[in-house]
N, C-alpha and C positions, 0 to 999 in steps of 0.2 A: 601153094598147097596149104591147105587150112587141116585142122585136127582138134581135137577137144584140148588140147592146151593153149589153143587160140580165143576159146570161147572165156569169156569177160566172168571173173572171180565171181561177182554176185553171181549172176546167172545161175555158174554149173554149183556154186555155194546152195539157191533155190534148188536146183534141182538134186541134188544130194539131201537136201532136208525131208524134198517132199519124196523121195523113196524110202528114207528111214520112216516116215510116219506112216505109211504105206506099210510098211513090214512091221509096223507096230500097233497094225489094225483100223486105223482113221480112214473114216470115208472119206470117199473122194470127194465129197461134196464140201468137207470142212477142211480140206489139204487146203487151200487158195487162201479161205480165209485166215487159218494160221500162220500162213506165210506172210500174208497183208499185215497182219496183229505186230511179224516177229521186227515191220519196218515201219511201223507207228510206233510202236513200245520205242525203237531206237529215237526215235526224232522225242516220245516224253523224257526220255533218260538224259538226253543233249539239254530238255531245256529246263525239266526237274531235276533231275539227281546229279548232274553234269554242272548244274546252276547258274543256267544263261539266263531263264527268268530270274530267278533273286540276286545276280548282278546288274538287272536292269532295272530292279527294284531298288536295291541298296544304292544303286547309282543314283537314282532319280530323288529319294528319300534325301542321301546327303546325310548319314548320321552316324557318321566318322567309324560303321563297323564293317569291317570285310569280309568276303563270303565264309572262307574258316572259322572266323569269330563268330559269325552268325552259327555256321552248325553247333559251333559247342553249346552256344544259348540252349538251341534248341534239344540238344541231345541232355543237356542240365533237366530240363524240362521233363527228358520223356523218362529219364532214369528216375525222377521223385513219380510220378504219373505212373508207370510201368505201361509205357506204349510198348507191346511186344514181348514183354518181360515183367515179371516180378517188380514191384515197384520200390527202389534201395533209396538208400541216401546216397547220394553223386559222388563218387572220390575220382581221383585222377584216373585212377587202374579202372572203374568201370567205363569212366568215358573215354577212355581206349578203343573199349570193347566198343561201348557202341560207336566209336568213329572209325572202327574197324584200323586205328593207327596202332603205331608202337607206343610204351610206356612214354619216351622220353619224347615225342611228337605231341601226346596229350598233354603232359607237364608243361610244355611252353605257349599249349594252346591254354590252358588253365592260368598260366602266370599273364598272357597280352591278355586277358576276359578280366584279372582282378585290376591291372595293372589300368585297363581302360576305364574302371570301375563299373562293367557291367554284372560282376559276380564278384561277392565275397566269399575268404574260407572262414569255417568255424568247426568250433569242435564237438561229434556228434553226442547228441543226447545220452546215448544208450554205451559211449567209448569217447571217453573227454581224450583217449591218448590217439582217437583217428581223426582225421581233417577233412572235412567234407566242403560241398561247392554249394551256393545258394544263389539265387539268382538276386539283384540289386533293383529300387526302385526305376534307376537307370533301365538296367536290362529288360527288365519286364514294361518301359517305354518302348523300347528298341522291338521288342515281340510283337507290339499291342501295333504298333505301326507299321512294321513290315506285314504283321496277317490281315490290316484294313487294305493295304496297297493288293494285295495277294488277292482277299474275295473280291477286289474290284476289276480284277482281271479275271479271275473266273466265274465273275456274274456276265463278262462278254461270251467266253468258251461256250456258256448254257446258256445264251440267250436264246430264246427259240423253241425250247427243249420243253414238252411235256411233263409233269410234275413225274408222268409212270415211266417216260424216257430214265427219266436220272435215277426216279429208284431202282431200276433194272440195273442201268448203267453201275450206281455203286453198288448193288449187289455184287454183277458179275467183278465187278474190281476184287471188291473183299475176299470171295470166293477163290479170285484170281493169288491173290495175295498170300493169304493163307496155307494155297497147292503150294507156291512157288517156296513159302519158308518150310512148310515141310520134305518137299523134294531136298532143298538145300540141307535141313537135317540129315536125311538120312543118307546122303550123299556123305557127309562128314562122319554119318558115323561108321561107316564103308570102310572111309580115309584113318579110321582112330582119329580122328581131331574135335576136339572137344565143340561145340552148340556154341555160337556165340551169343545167343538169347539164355 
């Protein structure tokens, strides 16, 4: 005797999704493909955000940094830049925030990043008494290499790809992006929890 708790997690997980989007007014015509979205987003997150492409990168490169060493580079980066945020001077406590870690998890990511010499601290401009992160000729090697290895794997992805394919294509990404950080605001601000941007 079989019953709906025989029926395989994804599946009835699928079919749970797509009657809430259903009672959340989505035609039926775009249910399928949000669902398709919701199991390629997982496989980008396994091999982006997850960091199976940039340990295959960093593997293959050989340049003695490891995938956490690497985000911090990169997060040093986006906090002088302000990718997503206001653009600060780097301290420990913001690259917390954007590592989404605890204080004392970014301090020890901050101490192997000086320590490997691909970032130095120094004392900021505008407050000689705070300590900021700069990134090192080293580290800004280390960037410049991993992101030629990088578009040379995503010049395969778009091989093919009409110049108006990809400008849709990152449109809808942006777009995508954008919902998905504001959703996450206001969700936190539901929560009382403070923006992490």
């Amino acid at each position: 005797m079989t019953g709906p708790s025989d029926q395989a997690p994804l599946a009835r997980g699928r079919d749970e999704a797509a009657e809430r989007l259903r009672a959340q007014g989505f035609a039926e015509a775009a249910i399928d493909p949000l669902l398709d979205f919701e199991t390629a987003s997982f496989i980008w997150s396994r091999m982006i955000a997850k960091g199976e492409l940039l340990s295959t990168i960093l593997s293959r490169l050989q340049l003695g940094v490891e995938p956490a060493q690497f985000h911090g580079l990169t997060a040093v980066v986006r906090l002088q830049a302000g990718v997503g945020r206001p653009a600060a001077e780097p301290t420990v406590g913001l690259l917390a925030g954007e590592l989404a870690v605890d204080p004392s998890r970014a301090s020890r990511i901050a101490a192997d990043l000086v320590a490997a010499g691909f970032v130095q601290r120094g004392a900021s401009p505008g407050d000689g008494r705070r300590s900021v992160l700069a990134l090192t000729e080293k580290g800004e090697a280390v960037l410049q290499a991993v992101r030629a290895e990088k578009w040379r794997a995503l010049a395969q992805v778009f091989d093919g790809w009409t110049p108006e394919e990809i400008a849709g294509f990152a449109a809808q990404v942006r777009r995508y992006a954008q919902g998905l950080q504001a959703a996450t605001e206001a969700m936190q601000a539901e929560a009382g929890a403070p923006p992490q941007s």
